[in-house]
Each structure stands twice: as C-alpha cells, then as structure tokens.
VOVEX-132693 format. One record per residue: x, y, z of N, C-alpha, C in turn; residue number from 0. Coordinates in Angstrom, 3 decimals. Example, Ala and Ser with C-alpha at 12.3 -4.5 7.8 and 13.67 -1.06 7.14 Angstrom:
! residues 2
((13.190, -5.690, 7.800), (12.300, -4.500, 7.800), (13.200, -3.300, 7.800), 0)
((12.850, -2.250, 7.080), (13.670, -1.060, 7.140), (12.900, 0.030, 7.870), 1)
! end
This chain:
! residues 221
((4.999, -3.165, 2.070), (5.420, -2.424, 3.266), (6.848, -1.920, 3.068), 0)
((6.746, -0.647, 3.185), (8.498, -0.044, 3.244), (9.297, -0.047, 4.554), 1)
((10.161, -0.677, 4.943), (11.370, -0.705, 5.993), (12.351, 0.163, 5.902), 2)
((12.086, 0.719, 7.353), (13.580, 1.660, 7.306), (14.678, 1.098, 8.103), 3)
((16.109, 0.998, 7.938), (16.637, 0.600, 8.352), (17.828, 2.267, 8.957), 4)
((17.649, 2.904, 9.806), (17.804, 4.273, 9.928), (18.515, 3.703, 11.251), 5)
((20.020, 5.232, 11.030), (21.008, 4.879, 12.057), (20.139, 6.183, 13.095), 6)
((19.771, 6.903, 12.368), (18.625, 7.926, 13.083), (18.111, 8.540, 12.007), 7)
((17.156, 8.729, 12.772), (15.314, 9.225, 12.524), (15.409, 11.247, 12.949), 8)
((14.977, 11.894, 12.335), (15.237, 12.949, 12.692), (14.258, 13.767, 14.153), 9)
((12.849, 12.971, 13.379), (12.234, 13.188, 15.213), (10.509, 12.956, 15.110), 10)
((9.672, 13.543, 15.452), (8.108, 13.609, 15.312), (7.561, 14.780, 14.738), 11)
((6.187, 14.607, 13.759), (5.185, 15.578, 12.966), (5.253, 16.234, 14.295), 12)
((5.103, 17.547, 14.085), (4.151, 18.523, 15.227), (4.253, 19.576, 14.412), 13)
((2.639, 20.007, 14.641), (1.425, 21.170, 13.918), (2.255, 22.245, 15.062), 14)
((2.266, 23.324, 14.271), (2.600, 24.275, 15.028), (1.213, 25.216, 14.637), 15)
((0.419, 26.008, 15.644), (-0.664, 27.181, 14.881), (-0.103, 28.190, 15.330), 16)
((-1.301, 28.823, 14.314), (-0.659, 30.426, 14.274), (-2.267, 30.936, 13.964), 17)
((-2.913, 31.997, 15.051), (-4.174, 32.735, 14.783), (-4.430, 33.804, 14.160), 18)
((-4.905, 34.235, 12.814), (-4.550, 35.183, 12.069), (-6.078, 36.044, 11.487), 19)
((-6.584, 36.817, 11.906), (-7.859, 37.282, 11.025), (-9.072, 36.537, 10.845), 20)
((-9.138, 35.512, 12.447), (-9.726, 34.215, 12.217), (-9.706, 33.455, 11.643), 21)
((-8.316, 33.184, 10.711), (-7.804, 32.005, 10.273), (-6.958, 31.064, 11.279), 22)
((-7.334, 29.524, 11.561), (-6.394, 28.540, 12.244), (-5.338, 28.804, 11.123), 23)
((-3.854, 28.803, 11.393), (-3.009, 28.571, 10.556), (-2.442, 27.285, 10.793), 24)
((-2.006, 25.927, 10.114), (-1.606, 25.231, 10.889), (-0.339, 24.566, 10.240), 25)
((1.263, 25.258, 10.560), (2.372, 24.749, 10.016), (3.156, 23.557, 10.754), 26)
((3.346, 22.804, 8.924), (4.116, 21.446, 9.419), (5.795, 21.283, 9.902), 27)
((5.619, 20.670, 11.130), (7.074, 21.280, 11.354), (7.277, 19.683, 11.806), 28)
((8.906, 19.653, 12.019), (9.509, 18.208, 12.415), (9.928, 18.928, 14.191), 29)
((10.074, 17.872, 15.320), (10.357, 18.084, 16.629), (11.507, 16.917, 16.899), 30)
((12.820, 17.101, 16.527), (13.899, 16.615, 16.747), (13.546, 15.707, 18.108), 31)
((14.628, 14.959, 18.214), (14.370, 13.934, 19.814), (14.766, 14.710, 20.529), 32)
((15.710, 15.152, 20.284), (16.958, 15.952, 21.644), (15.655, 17.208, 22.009), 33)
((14.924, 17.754, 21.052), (13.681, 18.475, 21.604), (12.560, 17.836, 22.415), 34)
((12.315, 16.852, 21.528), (11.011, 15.520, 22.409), (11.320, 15.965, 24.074), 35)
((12.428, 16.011, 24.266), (13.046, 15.661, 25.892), (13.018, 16.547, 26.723), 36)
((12.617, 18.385, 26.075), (12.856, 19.510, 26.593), (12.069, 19.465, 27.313), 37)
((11.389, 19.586, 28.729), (10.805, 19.595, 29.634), (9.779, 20.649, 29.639), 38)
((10.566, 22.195, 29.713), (9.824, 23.428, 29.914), (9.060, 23.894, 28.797), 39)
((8.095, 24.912, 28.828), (7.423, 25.308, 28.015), (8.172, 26.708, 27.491), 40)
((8.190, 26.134, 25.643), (9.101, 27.050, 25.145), (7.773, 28.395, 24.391), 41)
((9.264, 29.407, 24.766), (8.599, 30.910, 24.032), (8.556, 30.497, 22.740), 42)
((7.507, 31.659, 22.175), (7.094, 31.550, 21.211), (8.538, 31.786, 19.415), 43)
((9.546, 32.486, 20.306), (10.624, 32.682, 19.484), (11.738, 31.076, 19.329), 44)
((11.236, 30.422, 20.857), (12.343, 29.345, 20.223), (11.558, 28.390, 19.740), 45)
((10.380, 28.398, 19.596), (9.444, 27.411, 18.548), (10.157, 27.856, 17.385), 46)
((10.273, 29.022, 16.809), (10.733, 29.605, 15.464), (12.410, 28.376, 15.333), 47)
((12.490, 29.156, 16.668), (14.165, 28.495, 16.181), (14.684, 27.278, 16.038), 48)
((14.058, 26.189, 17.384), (13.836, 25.273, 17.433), (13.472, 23.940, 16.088), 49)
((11.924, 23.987, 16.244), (11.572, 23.412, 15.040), (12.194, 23.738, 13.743), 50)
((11.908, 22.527, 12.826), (12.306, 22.373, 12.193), (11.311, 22.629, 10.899), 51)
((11.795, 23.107, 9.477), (10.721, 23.087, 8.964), (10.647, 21.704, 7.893), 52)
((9.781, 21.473, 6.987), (10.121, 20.836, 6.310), (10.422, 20.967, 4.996), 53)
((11.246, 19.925, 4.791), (12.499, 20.440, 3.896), (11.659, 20.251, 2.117), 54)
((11.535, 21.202, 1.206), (11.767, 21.494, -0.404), (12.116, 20.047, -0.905), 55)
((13.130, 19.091, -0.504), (13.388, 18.636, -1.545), (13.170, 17.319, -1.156), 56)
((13.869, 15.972, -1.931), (13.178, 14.682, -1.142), (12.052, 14.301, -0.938), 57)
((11.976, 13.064, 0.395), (10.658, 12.455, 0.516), (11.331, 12.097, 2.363), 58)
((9.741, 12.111, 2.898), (9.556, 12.383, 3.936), (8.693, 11.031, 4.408), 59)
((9.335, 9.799, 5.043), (8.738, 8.673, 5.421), (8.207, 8.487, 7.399), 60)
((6.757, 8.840, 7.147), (6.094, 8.264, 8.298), (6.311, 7.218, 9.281), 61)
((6.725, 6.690, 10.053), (6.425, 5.282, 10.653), (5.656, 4.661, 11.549), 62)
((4.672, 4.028, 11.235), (3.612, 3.493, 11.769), (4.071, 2.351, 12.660), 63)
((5.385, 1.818, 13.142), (5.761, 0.929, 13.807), (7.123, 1.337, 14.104), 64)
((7.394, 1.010, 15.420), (8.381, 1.220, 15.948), (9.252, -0.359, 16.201), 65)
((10.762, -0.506, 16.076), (10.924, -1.802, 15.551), (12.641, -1.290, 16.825), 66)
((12.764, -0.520, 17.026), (14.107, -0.088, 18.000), (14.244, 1.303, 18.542), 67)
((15.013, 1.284, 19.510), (14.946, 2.916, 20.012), (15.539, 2.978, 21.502), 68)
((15.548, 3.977, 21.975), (15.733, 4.085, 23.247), (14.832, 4.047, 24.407), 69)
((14.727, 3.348, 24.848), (14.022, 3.047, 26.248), (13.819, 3.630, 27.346), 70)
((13.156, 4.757, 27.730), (13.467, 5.295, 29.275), (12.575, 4.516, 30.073), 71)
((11.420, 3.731, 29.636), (10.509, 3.497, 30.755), (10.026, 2.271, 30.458), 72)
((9.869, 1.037, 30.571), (9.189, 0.038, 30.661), (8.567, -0.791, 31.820), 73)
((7.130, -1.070, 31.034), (7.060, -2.403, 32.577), (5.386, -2.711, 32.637), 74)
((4.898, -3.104, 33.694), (3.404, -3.613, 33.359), (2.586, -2.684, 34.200), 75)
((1.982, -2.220, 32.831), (0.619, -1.329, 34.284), (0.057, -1.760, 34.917), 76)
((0.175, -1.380, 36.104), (-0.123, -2.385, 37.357), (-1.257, -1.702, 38.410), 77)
((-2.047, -0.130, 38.347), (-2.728, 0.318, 38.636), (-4.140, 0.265, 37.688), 78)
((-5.520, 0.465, 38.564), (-6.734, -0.010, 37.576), (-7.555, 1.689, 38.038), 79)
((-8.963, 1.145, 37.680), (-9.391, 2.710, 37.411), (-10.303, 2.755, 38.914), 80)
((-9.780, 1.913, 39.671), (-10.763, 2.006, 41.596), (-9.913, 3.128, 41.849), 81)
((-10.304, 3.362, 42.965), (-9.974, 4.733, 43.734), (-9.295, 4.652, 44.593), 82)
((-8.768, 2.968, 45.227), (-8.684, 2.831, 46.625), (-7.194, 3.366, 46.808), 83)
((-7.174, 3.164, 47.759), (-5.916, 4.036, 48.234), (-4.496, 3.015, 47.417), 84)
((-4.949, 2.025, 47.560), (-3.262, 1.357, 46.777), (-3.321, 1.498, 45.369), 85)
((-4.105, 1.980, 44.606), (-4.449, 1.874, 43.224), (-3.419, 3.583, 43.121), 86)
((-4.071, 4.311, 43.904), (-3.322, 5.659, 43.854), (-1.999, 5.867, 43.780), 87)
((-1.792, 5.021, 45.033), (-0.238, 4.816, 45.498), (0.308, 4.563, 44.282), 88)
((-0.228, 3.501, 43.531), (0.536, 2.784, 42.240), (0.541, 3.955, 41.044), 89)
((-0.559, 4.605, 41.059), (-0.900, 5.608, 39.888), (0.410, 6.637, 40.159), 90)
((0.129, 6.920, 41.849), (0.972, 8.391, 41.986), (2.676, 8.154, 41.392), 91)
((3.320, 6.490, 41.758), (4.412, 6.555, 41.442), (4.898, 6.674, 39.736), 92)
((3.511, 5.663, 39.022), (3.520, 5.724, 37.624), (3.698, 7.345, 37.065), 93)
((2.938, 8.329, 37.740), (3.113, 9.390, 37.086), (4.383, 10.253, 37.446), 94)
((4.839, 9.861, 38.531), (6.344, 10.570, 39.000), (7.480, 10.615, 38.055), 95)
((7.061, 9.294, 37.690), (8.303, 8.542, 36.411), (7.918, 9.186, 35.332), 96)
((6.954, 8.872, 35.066), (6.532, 9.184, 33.646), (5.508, 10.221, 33.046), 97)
((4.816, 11.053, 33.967), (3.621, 11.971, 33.796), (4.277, 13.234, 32.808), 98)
((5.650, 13.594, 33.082), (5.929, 14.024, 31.822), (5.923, 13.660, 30.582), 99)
((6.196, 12.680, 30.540), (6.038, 12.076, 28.812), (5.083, 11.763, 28.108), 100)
((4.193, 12.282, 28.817), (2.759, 12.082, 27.846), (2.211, 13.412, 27.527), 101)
((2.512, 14.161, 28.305), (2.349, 15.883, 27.934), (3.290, 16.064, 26.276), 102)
((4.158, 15.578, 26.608), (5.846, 16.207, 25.611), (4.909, 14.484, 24.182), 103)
((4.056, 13.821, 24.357), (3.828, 12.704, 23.500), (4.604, 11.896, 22.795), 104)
((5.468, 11.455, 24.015), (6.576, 10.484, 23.613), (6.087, 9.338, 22.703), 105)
((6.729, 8.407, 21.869), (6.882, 7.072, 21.179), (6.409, 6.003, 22.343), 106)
((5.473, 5.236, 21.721), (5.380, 4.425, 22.979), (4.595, 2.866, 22.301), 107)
((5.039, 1.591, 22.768), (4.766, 0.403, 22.580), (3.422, -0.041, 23.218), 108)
((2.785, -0.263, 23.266), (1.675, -1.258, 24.152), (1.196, -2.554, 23.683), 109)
((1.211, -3.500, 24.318), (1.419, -5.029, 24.971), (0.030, -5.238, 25.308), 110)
((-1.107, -5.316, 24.917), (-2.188, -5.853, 25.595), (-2.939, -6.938, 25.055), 111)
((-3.187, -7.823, 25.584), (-3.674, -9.296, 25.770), (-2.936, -9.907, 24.147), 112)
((-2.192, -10.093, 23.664), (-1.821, -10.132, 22.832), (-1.671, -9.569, 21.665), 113)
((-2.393, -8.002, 21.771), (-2.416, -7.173, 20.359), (-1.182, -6.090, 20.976), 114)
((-0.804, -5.292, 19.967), (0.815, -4.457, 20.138), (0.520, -3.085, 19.483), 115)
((0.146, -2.017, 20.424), (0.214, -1.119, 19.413), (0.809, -0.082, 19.516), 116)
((1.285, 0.692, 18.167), (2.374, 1.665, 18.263), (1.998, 2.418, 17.864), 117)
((2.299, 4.141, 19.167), (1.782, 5.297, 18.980), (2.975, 6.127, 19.878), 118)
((1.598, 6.986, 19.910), (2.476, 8.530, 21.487), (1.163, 8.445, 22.537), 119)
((2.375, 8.628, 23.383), (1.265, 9.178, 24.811), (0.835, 10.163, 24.738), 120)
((-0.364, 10.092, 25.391), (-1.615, 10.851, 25.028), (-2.517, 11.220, 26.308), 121)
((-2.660, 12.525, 27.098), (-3.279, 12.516, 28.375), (-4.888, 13.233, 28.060), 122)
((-5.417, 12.304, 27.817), (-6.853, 12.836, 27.176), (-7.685, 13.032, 28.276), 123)
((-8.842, 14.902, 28.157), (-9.305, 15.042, 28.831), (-10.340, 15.622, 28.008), 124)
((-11.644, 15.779, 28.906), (-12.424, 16.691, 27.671), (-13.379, 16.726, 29.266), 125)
((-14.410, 17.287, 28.739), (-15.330, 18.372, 29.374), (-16.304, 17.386, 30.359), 126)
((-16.395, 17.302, 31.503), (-17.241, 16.415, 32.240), (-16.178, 15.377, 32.753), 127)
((-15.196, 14.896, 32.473), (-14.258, 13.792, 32.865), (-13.922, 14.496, 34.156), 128)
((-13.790, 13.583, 35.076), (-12.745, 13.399, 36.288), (-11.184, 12.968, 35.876), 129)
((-10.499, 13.726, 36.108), (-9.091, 14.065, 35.650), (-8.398, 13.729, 34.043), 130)
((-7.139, 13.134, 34.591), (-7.015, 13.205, 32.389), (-6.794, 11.377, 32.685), 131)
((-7.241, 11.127, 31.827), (-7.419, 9.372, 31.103), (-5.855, 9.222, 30.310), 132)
((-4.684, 8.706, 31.255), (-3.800, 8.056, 30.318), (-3.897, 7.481, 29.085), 133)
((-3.423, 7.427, 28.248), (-3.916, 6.918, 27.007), (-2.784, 6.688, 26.140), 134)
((-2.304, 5.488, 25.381), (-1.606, 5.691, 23.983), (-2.434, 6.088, 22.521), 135)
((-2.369, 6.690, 21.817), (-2.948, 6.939, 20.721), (-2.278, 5.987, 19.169), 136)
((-3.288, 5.348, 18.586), (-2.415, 4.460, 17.723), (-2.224, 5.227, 16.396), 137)
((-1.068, 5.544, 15.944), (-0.232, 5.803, 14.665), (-1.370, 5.692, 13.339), 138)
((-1.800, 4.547, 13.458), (-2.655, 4.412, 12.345), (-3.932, 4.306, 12.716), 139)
((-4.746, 5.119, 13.642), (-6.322, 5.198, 13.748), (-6.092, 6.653, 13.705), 140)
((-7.548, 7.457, 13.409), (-7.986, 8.609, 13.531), (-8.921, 9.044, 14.720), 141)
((-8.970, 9.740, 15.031), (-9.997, 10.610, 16.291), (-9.591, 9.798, 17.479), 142)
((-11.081, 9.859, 18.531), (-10.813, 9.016, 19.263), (-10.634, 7.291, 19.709), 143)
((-11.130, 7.075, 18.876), (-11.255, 5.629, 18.376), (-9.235, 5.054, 18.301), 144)
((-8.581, 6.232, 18.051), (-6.710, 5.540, 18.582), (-6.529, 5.757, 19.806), 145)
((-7.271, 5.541, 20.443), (-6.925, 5.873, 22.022), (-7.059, 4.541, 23.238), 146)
((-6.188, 4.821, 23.634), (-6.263, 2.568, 24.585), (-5.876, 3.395, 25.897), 147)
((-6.717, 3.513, 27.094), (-6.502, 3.665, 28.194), (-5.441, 2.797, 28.827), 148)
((-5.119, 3.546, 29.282), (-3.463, 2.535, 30.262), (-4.434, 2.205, 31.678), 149)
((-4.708, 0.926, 31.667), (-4.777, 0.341, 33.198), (-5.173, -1.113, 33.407), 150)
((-4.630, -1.705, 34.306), (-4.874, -2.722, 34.657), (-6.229, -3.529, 35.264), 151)
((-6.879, -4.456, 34.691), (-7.965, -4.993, 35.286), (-7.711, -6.456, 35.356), 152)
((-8.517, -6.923, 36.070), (-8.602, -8.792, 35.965), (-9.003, -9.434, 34.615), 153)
((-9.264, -8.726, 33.805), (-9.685, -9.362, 32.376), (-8.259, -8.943, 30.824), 154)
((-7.651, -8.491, 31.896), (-6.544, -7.726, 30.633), (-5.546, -7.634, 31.276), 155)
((-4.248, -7.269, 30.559), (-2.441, -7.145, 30.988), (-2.836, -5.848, 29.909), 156)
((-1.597, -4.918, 30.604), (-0.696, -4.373, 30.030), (0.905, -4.018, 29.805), 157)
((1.697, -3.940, 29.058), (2.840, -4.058, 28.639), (3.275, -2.982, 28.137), 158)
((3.686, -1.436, 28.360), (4.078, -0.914, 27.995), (5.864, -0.329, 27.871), 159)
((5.483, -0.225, 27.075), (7.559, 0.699, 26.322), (7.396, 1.911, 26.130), 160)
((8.214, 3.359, 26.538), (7.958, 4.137, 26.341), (9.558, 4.920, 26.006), 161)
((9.823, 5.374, 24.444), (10.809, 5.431, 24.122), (10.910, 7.115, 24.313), 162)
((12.094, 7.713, 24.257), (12.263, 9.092, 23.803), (13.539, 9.455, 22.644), 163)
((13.667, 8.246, 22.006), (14.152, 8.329, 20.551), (14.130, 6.650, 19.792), 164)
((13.472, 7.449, 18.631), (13.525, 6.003, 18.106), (14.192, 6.126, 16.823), 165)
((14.865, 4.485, 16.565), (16.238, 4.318, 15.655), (15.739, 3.763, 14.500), 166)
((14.445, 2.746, 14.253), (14.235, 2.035, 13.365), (12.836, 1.998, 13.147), 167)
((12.267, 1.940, 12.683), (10.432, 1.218, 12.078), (10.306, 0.646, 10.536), 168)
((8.982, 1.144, 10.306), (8.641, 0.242, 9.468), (7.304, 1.312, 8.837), 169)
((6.964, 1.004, 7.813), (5.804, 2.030, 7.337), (5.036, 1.224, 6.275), 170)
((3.924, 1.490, 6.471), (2.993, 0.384, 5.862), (2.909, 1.328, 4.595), 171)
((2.963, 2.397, 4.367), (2.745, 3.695, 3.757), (3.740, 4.096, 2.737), 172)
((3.710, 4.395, 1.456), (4.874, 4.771, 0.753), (5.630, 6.384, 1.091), 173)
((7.110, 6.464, 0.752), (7.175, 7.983, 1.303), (6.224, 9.085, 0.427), 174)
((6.253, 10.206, 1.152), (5.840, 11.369, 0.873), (6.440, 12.239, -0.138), 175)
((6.398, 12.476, -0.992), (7.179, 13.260, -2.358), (7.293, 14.545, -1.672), 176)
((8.150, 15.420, -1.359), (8.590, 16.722, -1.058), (8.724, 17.766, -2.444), 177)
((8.779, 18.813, -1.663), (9.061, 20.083, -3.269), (7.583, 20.544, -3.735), 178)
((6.680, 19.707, -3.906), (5.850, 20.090, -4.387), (4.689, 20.929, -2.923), 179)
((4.194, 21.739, -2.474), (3.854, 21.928, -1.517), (2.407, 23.015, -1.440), 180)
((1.251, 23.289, -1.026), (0.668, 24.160, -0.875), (0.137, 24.214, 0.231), 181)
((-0.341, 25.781, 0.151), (-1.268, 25.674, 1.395), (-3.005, 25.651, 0.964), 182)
((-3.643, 24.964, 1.861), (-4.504, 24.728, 1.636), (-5.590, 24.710, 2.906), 183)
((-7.115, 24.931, 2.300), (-8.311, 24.818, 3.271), (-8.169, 23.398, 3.762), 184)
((-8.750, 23.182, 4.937), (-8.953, 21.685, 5.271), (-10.282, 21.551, 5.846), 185)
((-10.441, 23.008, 6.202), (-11.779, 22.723, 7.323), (-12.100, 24.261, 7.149), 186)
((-13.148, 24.457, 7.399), (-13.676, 26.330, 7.787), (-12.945, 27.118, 9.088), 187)
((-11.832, 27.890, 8.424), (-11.537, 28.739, 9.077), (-9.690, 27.985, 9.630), 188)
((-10.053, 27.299, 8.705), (-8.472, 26.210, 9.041), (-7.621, 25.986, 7.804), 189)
((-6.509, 26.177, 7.886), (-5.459, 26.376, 6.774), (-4.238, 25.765, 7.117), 190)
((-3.684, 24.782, 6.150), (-2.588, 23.771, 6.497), (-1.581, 24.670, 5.611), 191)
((-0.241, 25.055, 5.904), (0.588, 25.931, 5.353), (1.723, 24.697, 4.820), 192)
((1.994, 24.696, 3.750), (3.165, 23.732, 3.317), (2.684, 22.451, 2.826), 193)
((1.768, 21.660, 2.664), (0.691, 20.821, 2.744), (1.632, 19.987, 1.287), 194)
((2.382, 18.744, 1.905), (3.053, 18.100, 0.463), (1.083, 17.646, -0.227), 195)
((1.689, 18.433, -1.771), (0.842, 18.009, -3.085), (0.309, 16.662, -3.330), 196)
((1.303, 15.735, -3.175), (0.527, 14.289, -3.429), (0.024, 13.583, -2.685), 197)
((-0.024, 14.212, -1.195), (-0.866, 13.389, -0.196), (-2.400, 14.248, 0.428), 198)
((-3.631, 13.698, 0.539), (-4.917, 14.094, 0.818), (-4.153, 15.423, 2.344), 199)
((-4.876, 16.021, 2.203), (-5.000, 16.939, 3.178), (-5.259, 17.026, 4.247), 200)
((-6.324, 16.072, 4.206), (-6.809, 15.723, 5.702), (-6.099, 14.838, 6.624), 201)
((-5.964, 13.442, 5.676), (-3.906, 12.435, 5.881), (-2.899, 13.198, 6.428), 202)
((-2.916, 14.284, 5.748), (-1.436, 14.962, 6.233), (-1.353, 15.404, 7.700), 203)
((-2.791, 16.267, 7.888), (-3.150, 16.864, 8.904), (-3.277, 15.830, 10.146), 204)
((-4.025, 14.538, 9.598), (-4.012, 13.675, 10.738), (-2.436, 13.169, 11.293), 205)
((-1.643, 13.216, 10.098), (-0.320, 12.588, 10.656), (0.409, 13.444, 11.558), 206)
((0.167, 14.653, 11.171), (1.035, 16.216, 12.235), (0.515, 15.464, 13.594), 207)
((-1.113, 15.611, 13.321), (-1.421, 15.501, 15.522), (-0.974, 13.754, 15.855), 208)
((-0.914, 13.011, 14.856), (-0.836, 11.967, 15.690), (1.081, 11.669, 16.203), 209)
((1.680, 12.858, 15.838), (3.270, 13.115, 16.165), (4.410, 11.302, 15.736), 210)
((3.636, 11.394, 14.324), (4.915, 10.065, 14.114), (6.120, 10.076, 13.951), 211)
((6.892, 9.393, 14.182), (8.640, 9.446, 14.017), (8.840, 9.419, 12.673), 212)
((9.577, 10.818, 12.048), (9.977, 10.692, 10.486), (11.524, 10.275, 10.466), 213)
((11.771, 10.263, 8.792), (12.706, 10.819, 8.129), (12.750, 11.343, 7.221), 214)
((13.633, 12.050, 6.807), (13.428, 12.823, 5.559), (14.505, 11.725, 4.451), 215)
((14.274, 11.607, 3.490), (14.472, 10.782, 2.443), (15.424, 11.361, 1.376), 216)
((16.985, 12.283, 0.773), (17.090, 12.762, 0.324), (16.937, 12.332, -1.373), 217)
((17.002, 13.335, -2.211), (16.686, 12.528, -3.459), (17.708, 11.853, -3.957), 218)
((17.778, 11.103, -4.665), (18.980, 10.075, -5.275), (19.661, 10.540, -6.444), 219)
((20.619, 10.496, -6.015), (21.925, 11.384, -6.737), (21.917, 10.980, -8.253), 220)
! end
C-alpha cells in the first residue's frame, strides 16, 4: 500500500465530454478544491479555464482512502426511508445543509455498523424511482454495486463525514506513470482523450466518474 503524506492534494478526477460527429469525447481533467466548492453552474468557457488538465510529466496518485481533511459536515443519519412527516422534517433539514454537496460530489466518510467507507456523494436517480436516493459511492467499487444509501433504520447506524478538501490518504494502488498518453476507444462511439499508457482504459475511465482526490507526483530530480 502507498501512503501519502500531502500538505495538499490538488483536487478530484472529473471527465469532462465533448459531442463530436457522434463521438462521446471524454477528457481527463483534475477539479481543484477551491473549485469542488463553486456552487453555480459554470459556462462552458470557464470549464476550459477552470479545470485543470493533466500534466505530461510525473505520476499521478489516486486515493482510495481518506485519512485527513477538512470537515464541513458531520454527524449521524438520523432520517429513514418512511414518509411520515418527522422523517421529512429530518430529511428536509439534512438537505438544507448539505443537498449541495452531493450534486458538486464532495469526499465523504461513512460509518456503518462497523464497516467505513470512502467515496463522493452521489444523488442517484434513474427512470421509475421516486426522487433521488442519497448515496455515497465507494472509491474502489464499480457501477452500481459502490453505492450505500444514506438512512437510518432499526437494524443499522450511520456515521457520516463529509469533507470539501482533503489533506492526506492512502492508495492501495501504485502511482500512475504520466507523459506517456493516448487517446483511445473504450466503448462504441466513446473516446477517452489523454488516456495515461500504462493503466487499462476502462480503470482510468472508472477512476474520472468515481471523482477521487489526486496528486500529481513530480519526477525525481
């Protein structure tokens, strides 16, 4: 396991697309913290400016665990999935606080019955559901299967942390070799632009959506 011991982290994967001739385009970009936090929905020019791209040279380390950071929100989910009117009450205040930060897919801890897992918030909805299903998504699962509904029942606790910068982790994963880069097919009609060479394609792609906290690694002098 590789440890980072980082005074800061530069920020989270995020896929940026681009629709081209019926090609998905899908570029890897870094989302600084001080961005994580931007509230409004940005034009398409300060995505350009904004993001970050990733950098030619170095190595680029994932973190699958969050180990320090900044804190805006903690505490125990204390609303369940009934309807009744105090369950709401509890839901409506949970989302006052925090219903932004799962849109923007903040860093986030979860505490349940003794397992801990570290991801981003995640407001999952799909076709037939009654509203969106809170959710953390875990760092190291794929599809839906990383997804842990936030709520309280008589058979379970929850414990959540919900950071909007994080200082330290841990990576089960070796870094990413930079410089070497292509673009490549991943899927029909889908194209990963920048795609580091020594890692699977599909890995890479999963790490963009699941928005983990990097750093970039410079090379050694």
């Amino acid at each position: 396991m590789s440890t980072a011991k980082l005074p800061k982290l530069l920020g989270v994967l995020t896929p940026v697309f681009e629709f081209k001739d019926g090609v998905e385009y899908i570029h890897s970009r870094i989302k600084t913290f001080n961005d994580l936090q931007h509230k409004r929905i940005w034009t398409e020019e300060e995505i350009k400016r904004r993001l970050k791209q990733i950098p030619q040279t170095g190595s680029l380390m994932t973190l699958d665990c969050i180990t320090d950071g900044n804190i805006v929100w903690e505490g125990q989910i204390d609303f369940t999935l009934q309807k009744t009117e105090e369950d709401q009450a509890k839901k409506a205040v949970f989302l006052k606080e925090c219903g932004s930060y799962f849109s923007r897919h903040f860093p986030a801890v979860l505490e349940k019955d003794g397992e801990i897992i570290h991801g981003h918030l995640e407001p999952f909805i799909e076709t037939g559901m009654e509203g969106v299903m809170l959710s953390i998504s875990d760092y190291t699962i794929a599809g839906r299967g990383s997804l842990t509904p936030l709520f309280n029942d008589s058979a379970s606790s929850q414990y959540l942390k919900i950071y909007n910068n994080v200082t330290n982790g841990t990576s089960a994963e070796p870094p990413i070799q930079l410089g070497d880069v292509h673009d490549v097919d991943v899927y029909q009609n889908m194209r990963l632009v920048q795609a580091p060479k020594n890692i699977d394609p599909k890995e890479w792609l999963r790490r963009l959506y699941s928005a983990r906290p990097v750093i970039i690694l410079p090379e050694p002098k």
